[in-house]
ZAKOLNU-216845 format. One record per residue (C-alpha): x, y, z. Coordinates in steps of 0.001 Angstrom, whole numbers. Example, Ala and Ser with C-alpha at 12.3 -4.5 7.8 and 13.67 -1.06 7.14 Angstrom:
pt u:12300; v:-4500; w:7800 $
pt u:13670; v:-1060; w:7140 $
END
This chain:
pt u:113844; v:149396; w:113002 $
pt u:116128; v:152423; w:111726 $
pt u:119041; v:151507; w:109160 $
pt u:121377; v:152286; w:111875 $
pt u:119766; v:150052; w:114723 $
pt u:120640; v:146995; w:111843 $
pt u:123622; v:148003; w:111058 $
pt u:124629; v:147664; w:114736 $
pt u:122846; v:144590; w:115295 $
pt u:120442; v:146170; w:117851 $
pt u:116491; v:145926; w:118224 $
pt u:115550; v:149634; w:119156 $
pt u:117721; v:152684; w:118103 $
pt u:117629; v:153786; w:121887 $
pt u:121497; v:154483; w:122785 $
pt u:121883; v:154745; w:126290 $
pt u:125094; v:156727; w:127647 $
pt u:125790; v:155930; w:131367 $
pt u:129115; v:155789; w:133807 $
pt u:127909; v:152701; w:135437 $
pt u:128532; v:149583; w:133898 $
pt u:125465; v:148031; w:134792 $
pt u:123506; v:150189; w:133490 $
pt u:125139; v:149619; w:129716 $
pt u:124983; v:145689; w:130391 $
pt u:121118; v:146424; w:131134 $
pt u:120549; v:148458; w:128110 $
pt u:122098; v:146380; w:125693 $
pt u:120571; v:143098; w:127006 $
pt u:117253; v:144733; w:126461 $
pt u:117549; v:145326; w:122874 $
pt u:118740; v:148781; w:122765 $
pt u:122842; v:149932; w:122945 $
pt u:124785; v:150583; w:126221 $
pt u:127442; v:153168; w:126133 $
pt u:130112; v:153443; w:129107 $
pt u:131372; v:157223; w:129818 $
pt u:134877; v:156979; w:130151 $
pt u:135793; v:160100; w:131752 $
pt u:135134; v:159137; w:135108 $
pt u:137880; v:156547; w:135277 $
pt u:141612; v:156205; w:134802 $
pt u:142726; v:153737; w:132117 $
pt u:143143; v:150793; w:134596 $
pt u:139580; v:151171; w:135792 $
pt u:138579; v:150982; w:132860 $
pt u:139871; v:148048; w:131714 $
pt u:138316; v:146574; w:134688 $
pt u:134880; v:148522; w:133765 $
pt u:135285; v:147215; w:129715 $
pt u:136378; v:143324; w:131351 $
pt u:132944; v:143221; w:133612 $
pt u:130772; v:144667; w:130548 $
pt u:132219; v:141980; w:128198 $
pt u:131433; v:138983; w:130647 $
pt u:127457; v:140209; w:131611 $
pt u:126668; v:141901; w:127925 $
pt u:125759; v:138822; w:126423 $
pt u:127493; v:138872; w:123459 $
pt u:125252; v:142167; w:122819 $
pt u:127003; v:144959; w:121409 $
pt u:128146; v:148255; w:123297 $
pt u:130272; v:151328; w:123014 $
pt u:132544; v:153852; w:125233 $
pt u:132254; v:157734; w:125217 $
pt u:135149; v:159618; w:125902 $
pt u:136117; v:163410; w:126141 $
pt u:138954; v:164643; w:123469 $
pt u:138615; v:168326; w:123558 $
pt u:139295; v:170497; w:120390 $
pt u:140940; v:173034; w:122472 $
pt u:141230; v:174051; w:126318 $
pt u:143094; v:177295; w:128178 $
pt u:143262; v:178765; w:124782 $
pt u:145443; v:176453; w:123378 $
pt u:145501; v:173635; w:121567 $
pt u:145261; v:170291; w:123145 $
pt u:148264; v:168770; w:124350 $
pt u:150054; v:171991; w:124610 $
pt u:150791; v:171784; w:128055 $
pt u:151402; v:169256; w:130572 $
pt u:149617; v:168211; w:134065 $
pt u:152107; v:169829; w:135914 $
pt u:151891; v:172848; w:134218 $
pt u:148415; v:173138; w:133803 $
pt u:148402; v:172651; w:137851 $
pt u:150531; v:175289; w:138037 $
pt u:147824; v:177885; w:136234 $
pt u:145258; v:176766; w:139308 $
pt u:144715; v:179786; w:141067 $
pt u:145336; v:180445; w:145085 $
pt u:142146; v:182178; w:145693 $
pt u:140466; v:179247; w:143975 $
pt u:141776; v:176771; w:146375 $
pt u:141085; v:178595; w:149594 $
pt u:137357; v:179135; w:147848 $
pt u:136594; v:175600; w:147803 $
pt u:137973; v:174550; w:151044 $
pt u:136527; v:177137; w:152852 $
pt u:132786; v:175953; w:150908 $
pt u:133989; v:172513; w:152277 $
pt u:134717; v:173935; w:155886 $
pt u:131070; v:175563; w:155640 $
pt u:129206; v:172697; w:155194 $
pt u:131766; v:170078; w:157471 $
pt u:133143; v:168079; w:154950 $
pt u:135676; v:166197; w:156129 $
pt u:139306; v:165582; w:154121 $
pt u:139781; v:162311; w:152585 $
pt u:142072; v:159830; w:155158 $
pt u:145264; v:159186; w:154969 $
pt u:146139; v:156283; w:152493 $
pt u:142910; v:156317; w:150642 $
pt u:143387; v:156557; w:146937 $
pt u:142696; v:160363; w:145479 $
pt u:140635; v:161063; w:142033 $
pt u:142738; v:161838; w:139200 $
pt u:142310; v:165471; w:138783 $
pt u:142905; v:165277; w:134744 $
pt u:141337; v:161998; w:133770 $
pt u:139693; v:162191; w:130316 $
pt u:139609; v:166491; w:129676 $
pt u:142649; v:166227; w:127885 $
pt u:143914; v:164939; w:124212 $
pt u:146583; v:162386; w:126492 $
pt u:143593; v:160769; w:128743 $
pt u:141112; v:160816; w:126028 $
pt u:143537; v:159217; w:124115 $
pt u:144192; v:156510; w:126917 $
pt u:140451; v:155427; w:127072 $
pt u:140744; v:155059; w:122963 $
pt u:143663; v:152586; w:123519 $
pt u:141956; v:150663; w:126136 $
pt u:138736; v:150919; w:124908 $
pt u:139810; v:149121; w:121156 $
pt u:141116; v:146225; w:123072 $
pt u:137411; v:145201; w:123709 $
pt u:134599; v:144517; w:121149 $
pt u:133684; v:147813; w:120957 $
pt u:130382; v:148943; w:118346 $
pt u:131312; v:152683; w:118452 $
pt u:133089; v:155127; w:120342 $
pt u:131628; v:158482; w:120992 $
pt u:133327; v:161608; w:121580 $
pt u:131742; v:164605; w:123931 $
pt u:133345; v:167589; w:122761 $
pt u:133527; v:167955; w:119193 $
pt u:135047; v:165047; w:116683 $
pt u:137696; v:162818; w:117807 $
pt u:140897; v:163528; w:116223 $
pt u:141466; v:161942; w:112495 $
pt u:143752; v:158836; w:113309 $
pt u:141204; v:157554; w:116145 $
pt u:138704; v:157806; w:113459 $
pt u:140808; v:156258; w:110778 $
pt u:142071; v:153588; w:113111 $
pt u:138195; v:152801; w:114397 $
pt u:137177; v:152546; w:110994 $
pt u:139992; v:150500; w:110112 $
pt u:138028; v:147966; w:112757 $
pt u:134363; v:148526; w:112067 $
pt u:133868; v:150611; w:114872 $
pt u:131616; v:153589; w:114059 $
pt u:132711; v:157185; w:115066 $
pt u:130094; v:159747; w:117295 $
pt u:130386; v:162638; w:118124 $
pt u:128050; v:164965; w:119752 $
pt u:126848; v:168806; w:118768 $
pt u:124742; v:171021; w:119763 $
pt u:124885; v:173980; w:116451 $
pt u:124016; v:173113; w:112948 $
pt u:127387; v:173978; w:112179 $
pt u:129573; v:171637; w:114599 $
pt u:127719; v:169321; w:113078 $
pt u:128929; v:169719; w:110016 $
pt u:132478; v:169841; w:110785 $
pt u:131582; v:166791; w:112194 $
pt u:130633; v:165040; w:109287 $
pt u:133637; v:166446; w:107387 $
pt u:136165; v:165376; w:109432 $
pt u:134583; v:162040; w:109005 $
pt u:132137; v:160707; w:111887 $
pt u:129489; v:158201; w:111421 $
pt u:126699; v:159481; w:113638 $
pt u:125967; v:162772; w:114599 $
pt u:124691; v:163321; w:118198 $
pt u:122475; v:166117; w:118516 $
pt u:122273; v:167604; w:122291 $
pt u:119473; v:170508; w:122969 $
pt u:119749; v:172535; w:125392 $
pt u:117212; v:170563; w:127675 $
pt u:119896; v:167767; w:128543 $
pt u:122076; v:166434; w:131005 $
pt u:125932; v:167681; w:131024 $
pt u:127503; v:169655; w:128770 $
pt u:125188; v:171336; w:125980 $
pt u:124494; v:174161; w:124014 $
pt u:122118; v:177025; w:123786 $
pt u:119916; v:175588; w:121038 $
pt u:116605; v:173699; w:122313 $
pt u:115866; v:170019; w:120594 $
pt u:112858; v:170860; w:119043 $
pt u:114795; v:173302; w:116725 $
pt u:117853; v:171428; w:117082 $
pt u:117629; v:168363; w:115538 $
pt u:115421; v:168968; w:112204 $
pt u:118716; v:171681; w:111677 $
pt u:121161; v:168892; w:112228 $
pt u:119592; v:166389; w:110484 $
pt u:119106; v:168592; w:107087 $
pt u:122604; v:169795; w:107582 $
pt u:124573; v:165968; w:107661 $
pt u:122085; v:164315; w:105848 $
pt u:122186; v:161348; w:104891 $
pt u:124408; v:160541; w:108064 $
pt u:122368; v:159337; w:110408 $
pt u:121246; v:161194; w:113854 $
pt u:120626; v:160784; w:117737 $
pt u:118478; v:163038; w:119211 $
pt u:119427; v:163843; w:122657 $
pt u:117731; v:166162; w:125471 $
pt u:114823; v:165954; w:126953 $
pt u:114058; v:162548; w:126077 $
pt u:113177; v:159754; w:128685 $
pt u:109453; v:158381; w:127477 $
pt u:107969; v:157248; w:124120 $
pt u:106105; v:160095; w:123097 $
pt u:109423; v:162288; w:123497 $
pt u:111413; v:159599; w:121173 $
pt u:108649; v:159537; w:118485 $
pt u:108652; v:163199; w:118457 $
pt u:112528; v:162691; w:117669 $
pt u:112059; v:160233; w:114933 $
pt u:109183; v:162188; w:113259 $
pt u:111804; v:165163; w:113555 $
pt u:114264; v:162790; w:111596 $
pt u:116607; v:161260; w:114112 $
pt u:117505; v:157924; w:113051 $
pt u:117307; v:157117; w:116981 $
pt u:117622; v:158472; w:121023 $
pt u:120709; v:159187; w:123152 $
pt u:119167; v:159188; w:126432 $
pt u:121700; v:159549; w:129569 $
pt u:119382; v:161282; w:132560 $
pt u:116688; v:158696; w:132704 $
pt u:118771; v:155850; w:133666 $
pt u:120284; v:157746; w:136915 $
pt u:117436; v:156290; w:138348 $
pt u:117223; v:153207; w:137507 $
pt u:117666; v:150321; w:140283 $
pt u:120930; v:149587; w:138168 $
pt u:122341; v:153030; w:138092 $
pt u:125209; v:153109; w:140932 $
pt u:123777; v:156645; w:142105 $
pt u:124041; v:156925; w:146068 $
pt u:120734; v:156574; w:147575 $
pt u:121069; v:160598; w:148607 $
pt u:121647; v:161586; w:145096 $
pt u:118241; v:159075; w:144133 $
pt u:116239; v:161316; w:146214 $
pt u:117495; v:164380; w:145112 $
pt u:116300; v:163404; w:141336 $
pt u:113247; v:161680; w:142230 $
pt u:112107; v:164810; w:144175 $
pt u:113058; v:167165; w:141902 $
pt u:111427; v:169165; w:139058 $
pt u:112502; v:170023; w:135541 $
pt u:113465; v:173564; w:137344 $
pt u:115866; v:171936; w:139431 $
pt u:118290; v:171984; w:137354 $
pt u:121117; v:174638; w:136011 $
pt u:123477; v:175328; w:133430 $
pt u:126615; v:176243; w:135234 $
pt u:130732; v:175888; w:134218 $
pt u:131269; v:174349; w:137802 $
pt u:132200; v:170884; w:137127 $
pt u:134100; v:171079; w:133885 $
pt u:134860; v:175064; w:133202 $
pt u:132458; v:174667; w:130186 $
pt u:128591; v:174910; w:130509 $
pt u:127073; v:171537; w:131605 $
pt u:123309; v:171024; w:132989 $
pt u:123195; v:169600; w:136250 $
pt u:121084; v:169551; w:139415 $
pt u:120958; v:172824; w:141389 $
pt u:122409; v:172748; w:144888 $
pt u:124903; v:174887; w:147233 $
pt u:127505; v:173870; w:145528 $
pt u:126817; v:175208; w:142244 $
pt u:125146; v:178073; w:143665 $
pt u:128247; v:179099; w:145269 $
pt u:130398; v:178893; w:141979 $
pt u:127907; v:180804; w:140409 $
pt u:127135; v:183359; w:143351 $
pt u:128549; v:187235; w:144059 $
pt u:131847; v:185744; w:146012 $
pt u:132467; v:182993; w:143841 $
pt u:136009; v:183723; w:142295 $
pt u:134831; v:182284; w:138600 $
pt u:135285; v:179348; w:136992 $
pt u:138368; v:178406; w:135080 $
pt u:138309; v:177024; w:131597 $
pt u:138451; v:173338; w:131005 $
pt u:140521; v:171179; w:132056 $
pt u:141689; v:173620; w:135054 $
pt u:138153; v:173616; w:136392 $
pt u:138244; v:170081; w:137277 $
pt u:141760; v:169782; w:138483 $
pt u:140591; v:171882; w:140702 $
pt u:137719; v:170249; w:142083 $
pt u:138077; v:166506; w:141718 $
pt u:139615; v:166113; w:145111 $
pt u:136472; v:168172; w:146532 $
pt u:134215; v:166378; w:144847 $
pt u:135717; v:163112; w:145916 $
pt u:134635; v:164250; w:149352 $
pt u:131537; v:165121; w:148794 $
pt u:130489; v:161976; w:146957 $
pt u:132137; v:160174; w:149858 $
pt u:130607; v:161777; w:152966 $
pt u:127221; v:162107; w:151157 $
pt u:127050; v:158082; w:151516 $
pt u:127487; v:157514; w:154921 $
pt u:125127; v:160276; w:155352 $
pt u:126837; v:163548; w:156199 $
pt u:123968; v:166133; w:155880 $
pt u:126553; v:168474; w:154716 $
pt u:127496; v:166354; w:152103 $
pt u:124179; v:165894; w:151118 $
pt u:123408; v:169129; w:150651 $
pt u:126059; v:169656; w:148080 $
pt u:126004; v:166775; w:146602 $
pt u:125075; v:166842; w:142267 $
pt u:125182; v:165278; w:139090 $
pt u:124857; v:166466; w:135493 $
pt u:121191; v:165609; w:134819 $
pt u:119081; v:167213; w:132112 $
pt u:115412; v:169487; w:132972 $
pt u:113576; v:165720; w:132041 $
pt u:114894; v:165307; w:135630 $
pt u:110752; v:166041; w:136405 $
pt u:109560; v:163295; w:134877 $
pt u:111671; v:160895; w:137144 $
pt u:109524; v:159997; w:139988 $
pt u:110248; v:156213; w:140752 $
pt u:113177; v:153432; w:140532 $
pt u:112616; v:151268; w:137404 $
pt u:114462; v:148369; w:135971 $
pt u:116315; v:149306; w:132943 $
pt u:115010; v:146761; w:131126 $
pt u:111487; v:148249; w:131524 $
pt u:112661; v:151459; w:130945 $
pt u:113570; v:149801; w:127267 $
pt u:110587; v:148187; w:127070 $
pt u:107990; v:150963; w:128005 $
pt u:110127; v:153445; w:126515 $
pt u:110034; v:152020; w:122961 $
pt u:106074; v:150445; w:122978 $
pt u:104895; v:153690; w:123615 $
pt u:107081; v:155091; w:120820 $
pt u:105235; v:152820; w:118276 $
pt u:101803; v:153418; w:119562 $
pt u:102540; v:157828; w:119230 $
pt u:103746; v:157052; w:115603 $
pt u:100502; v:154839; w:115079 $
pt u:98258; v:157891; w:116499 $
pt u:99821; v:160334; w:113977 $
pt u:98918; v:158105; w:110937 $
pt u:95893; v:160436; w:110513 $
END
């Protein structure tokens, strides 16, 4: 067991970052540490998400991720407001996406029906808003996506014995990291799921963890079996963020079209691509992306205005793709990393865990040459 898998009360340093709640439940129950992503809900949902997790954790510990970007439009965060950032939401990328939508018959969503919230966490104000709800719950750690959280939410999660994450993906982030005062460092290679850097993990996190040492660090990307996390450890990762391996799971909340999609695919089905967020996230290749990324696409904006201008699309999408809208299908994706190929059945989480961290003790026993 790693220093920092006591220090959170934890059996195995395997962190698990998820938006489904049942998924983090799963994780933590088994011995290893759920953490809830944030961004995909407003502050009453989650609430409601943070509520459920307390009741089924089992008095396990858990954490939240949120997104606090540094910067965004060129400006610093908090700059500008919703309404004016709507405002810088281009024409000709509105009439792009709803003519994509037209192409492949997705419907609008009906009258009355409640619409995503196009801003959610990519700003400092709903970042912020997860934060407040988030430390009304027995929170372990909160982790931040894009860069260190600012230095009161550190100062005031400290002040409550909540460690601070935050991930990286250059030896140097890192380290501004670690000086403005985070706990863990979360190294993310190139290889994984959502947004991530240009740096692969084998080179990644040996630089990272010579460069904050002694702070502890999780090696993510490309890392959803044993042999992968005891090629992390003997690296010198104190433990695993894994995120893509439990889309898969029978807990994950994934629509059965999406399942297939993943289980069928191979590590080159996926793509780095600005489409969901304006920034470069890995995610499965489909249409979708292929059209923001094609000759008529009109570009992608910077974060947040990227998103504001998709989340109603994508709220379509996702809907029609469940009741089985072949166009829907089609361009329905996720942000899942290239170890995407190694998912080829529904597991329980639990055995994920299990399998996950026997075969990480049996590689280490094989290199004791």
């Amino acid at each position: 067991m790693s220093e920092l898998a006591k220090r959170l009360g934890i059996e195995f340093p395997v962190f698990a970052f998820s938006h489904c709640r049942d998924v983090v439940a799963a994780v933590s129950r088994a011995g290893g540490f759920g953490v809830l992503g944030a961004v995909a809900y407003s502050p009453e949902q989650l609430e409601e998400e943070l509520a459920w997790i307390d009741e089924h954790v089992g008095g396990k510990p858990y954490g939240v991720d949120t997104v606090i970007p540094v910067k965004y439009v060129g400006k610093d965060v908090g700059d500008l407001s919703k309404e004016d950032l709507e405002k810088h939401v281009p024409a000709a990328h509105k009439r792009f996406i709803e003519d994509l939508l037209a192409r492949y018959e997705v419907p609008e969503i009906p009258k009355g029906v409640e619409h995503t919230e196009s801003l959610l966490g990519w700003s400092a104000s709903g970042g912020r808003a997860h934060v407040e709800v988030a430390l009304k719950h027995p929170i372990r750690l909160i982790a931040n996506a894009l860069g260190p959280p600012p230095s009161d939410i550190i100062e005031t999660a400290h002040q409550r014995d909540i460690l601070v994450a935050a991930l990286c993906g250059t030896p140097e982030h890192a380290l501004r990291q670690k000086e403005a005062g985070v706990d863990i460092i979360i190294s993310s290679g190139y290889e994984a799921g959502g947004h991530t850097g240009e740096i692969g993990s084998m080179v990644l996190i040996p630089q990272i963890v010579d460069a904050v040492a002694p702070l502890p660090v999780l090696a993510g990307g490309g890392i959803a079996n044993g042999r992968q996390m005891a090629a992390a450890m003997v690296l010198g990762a104190a433990g695993v963020w894994c995120g893509s391996v439990w889309l898969t799971t029978n807990e994950s909340d994934c629509v059965p079209a999406l399942v297939d999609k993943m289980l069928k695919a191979s590590s080159l089905d996926t793509v780095r691509s600005r489409a969901i967020s304006g920034k470069p996230a890995r995610q499965l290749k489909t249409p979708y992306t292929e059209a923001w990324d094609g000759k008529d696409s009109p570009g992608t904006l910077p974060m947040p205005l990227q998103w504001m201008a998709t989340a109603d699309a994508q709220q379509r999408i996702y809907r029609y793709a469940q009741t089985g809208r072949p166009g829907s299908a089609e361009l329905l994706g996720t942000p899942v990393g290239q170890l995407v190929g190694q998912l080829t059945q529904r597991r329980a989480v639990k055995d994920v865990v299990q399998d996950m961290v026997s075969e990480c003790y049996e590689a280490l026993e094989r290199t004791r040459l």
